[in-house]
N, C-alpha and C positions, 0 to 999 in steps of 0.2 A: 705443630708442623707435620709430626706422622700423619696425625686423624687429616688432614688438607690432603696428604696425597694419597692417603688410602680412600677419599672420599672422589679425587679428582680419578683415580683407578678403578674404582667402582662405575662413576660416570661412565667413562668413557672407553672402557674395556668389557669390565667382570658383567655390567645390564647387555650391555649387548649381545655378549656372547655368550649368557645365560637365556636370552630370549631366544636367537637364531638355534641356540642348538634345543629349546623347550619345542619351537615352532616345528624343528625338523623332526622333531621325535611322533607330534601332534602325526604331521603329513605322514609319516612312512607305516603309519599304522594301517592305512590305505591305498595308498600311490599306487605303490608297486605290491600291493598284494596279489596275489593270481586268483585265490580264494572270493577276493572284492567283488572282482570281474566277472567271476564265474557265475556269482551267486546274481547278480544281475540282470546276465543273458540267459539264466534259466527259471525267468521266472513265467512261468507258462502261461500267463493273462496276456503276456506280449504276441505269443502266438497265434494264440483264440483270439483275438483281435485282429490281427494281422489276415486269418483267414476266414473274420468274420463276414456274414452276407453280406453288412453297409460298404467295409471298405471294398470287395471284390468286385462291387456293380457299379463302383465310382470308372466312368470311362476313362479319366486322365489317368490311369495309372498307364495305360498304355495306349494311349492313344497317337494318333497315328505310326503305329509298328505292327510289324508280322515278322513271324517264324514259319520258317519253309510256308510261306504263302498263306497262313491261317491270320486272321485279323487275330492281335493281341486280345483285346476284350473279350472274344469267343474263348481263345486259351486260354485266358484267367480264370474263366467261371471254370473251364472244363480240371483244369489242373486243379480245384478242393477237392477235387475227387479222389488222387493221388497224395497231394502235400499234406501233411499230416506235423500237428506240434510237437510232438518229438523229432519229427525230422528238420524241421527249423529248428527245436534247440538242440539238437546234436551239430547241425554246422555252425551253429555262433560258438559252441563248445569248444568247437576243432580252432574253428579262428584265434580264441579267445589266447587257448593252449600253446597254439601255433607261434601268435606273436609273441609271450612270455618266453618262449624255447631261443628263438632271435635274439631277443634284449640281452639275457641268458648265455649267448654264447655257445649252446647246446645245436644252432642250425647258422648257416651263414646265408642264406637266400627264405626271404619268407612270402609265400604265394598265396596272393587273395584269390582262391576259388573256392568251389561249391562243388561238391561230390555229388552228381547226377545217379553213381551207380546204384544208389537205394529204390531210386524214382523208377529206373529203367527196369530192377528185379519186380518191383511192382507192378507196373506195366506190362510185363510180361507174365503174371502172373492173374489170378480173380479180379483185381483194381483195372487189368485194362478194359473190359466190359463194359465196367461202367465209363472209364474212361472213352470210351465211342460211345457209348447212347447220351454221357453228356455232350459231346462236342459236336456230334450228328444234330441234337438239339438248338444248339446256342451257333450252330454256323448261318451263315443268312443265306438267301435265296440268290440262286444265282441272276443279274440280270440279263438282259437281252444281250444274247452273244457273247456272253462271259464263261470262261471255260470254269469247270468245275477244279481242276488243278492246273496251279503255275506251273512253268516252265521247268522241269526237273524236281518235281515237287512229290512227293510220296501220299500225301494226306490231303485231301480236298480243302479248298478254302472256301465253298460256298456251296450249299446244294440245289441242284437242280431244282425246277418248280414241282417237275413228272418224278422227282426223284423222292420215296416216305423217308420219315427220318428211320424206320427200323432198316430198310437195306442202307439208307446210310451208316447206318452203324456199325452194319456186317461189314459192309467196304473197309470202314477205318478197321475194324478189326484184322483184317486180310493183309491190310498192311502196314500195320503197328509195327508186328516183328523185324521188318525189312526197315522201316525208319528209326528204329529204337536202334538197330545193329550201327545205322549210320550216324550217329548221333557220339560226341568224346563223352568220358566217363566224368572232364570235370570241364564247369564252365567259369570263363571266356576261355577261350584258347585263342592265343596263348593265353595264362594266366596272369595277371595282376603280379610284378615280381617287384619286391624291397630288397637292395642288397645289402649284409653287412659286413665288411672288410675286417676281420682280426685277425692282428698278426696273431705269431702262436703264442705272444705273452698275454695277452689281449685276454683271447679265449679262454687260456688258462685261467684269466682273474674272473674275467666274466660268469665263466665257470666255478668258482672257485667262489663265489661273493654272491653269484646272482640276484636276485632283485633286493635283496638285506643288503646292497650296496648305500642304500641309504640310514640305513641304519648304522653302519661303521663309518657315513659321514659325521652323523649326530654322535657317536661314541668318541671319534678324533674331535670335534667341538666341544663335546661335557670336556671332555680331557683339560685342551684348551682350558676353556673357561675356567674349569675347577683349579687349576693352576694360578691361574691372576686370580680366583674366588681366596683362597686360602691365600695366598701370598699375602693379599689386601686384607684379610683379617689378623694378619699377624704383623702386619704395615700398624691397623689402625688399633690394635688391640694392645693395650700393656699389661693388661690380666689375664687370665682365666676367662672370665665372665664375659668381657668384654668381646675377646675374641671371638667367642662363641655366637655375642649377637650380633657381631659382624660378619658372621656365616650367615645368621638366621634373615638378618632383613634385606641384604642385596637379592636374595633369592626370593621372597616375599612379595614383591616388585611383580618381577617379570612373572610368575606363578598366575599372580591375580587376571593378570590381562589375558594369559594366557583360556584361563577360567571363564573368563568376561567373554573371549572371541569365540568360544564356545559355546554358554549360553546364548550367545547372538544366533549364530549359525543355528542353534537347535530353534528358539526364536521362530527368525525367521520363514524354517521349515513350515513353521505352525501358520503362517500370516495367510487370508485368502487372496492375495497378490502374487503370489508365488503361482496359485495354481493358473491364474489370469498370464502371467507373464511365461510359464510354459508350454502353457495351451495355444498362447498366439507366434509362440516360435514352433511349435511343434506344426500346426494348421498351416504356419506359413507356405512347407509346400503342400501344394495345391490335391493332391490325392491321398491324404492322410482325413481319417473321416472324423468325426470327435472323441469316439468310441474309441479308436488309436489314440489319440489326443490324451483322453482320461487318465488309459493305461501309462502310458508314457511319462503325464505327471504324477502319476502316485508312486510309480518306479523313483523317478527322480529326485523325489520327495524322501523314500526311503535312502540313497542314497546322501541324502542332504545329513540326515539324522545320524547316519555311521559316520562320515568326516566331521559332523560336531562330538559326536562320543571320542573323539580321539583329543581332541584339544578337553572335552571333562576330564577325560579321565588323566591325562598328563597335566592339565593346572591343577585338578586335585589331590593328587599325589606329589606334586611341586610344594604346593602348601600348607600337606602335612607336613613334609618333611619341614620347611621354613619354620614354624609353628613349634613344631618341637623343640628346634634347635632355640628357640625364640624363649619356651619354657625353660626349658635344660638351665639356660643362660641365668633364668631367676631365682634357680634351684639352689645355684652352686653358693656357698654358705660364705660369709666375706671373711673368714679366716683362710679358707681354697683362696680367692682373688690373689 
């Protein structure tokens, strides 16, 4: 009769709530790491890609748009001039930081922008030079009866036929400093806002927990668990020994699968279907060139690899532990029992 309800307690308690808290232990080794994230957005192939030849002279990326009057396409070529990969990974950094500080409790409004003010000291600086003999270059010819600049516009959007691109150049440079001045320090404005509402107990925890909040769900779950786990070995154990392997195999169980979901995930990483199935989500929008593409699945890829190290390494160490208590169990001499 014990062994039936320590068996029907195992069922339908102690697996469960040894798996859900093995699974949350797996997740939280990356969820919410900041570290995860970080290490992600600063991988520098995403930049050099991003600001490679292929993707910049793809027209859809901006097509049909302008800024103060200049065709999009011309200021994409001309901005490689200025945007540099450190300065796209320093703003995904910011972002990265920005939202963990929110989740955190550390910030109660979190704003998607992009800090121009690097671009503008540049600009203002040797970079604008080239910045006018590229975009003096890449701007089109004005047509028939086409003004050289819109209506309030500081920078030409098209050059004269009679106009060389070297005084075009000098032009933009003449008046770079007057459109640079006119110009917010971050962009949209307004900014992209998320807001977070805590009260002051809130922040307190939020503060107080931040993102190892999941990890103190998974430590209230072992608890849990470990609670009907031992209970139920002392339900279904009359021994010594017994008890012991009614530690070791309820946990054995959930462990493996654990293990299992793991090697799948690492698996899978490796399958060439993976890179087929990124590539064509990635590609799907229409101005990402392959070479983004590439970048993007092997990033992904490496990320795939770290969320399966995390279910190894916790079904691994689940199964020591089960294992032992598994051996322990056959140790103990039958005069102990």
């Amino acid at each position: 009769m014990r062994k039936a309800i320590a068996t029907v307690m195992v069922a339908v308690i102690v697996f469960p709530l040894l798996l859900a808290a093995l699974m949350t232990f797996s997740v939280s080794t990356w969820a919410f790491d900041r570290g995860f994230y970080l290490q992600l957005v600063s991988d520098e192939r995403i930049y050099e890609a991003i600001l490679g030849e292929t993707a910049w002279e793809q027209e859809q990326i901006f097509e049909d748009t302008e800024f103060d009057g200049i065709p999009g396409d011309a200021l994409a070529k001309t901005l490689r001039e200025v945007i540099t990969p450190n300065y796209l990974r320093s703003q995904a950094v910011t972002m990265v930081n920005d939202a963990f500080d929110a989740v955190e409790g550390r910030a109660s409004v979190l704003e998607l922008t992009v800090d121009l003010t690097p671009l503008k000291d540049r600009l203002r600086g040797e970079a604008g030079d080239r910045f006018a003999r590229s975009l003096a270059a890449n701007l089109p010819v004005c047509s028939a009866g086409e003004q050289a600049f819109a209506p309030g516009a500081q920078l030409p959007r098209c050059r004269p036929a009679n106009l060389s691109e070297e005084r075009a150049a000098e032009l933009i440079v003449k008046a770079l400093p007057a459109f640079l001045d006119s110009l917010p320090d971050t962009y949209p404005q307004p900014p992209q806002t998320i807001h977070f509402y805590y009260t002051p107990e809130d922040a307190f925890l939020t503060g107080f927990l931040g993102t190892n909040r999941l990890i103190w769900v998974n430590i209230l779950l072992a608890l849990i668990a470990a609670s009907f786990w031992v209970g139920a070995a002392f339900v279904g154990g009359e021994n010594r020994r017994r008890i012991v392997q009614w530690l070791g195999w309820p946990l054995f169980v959930p462990a493996v699968l654990i293990l299992i979901g793991g090697i799948a995930i690492r698996i899978a990483a490796g399958w060439p279907w993976i890179d087929y199935g990124l590539s064509s989500w990635v590609l799907s929008d229409v101005w990402y060139s392959a070479e983004i593409a590439e970048v993007f699945t092997a990033i992904a890829r490496s990320a795939i690899k770290a969320i399966a190290r995390g279910f190894l390494v916790t079904g691994g160490i689940s199964i020591g532990i089960s294992m032992g208590l598994i051996v322990w169990s056959y140790s103990i001499q039958a005069e102990e029992e």
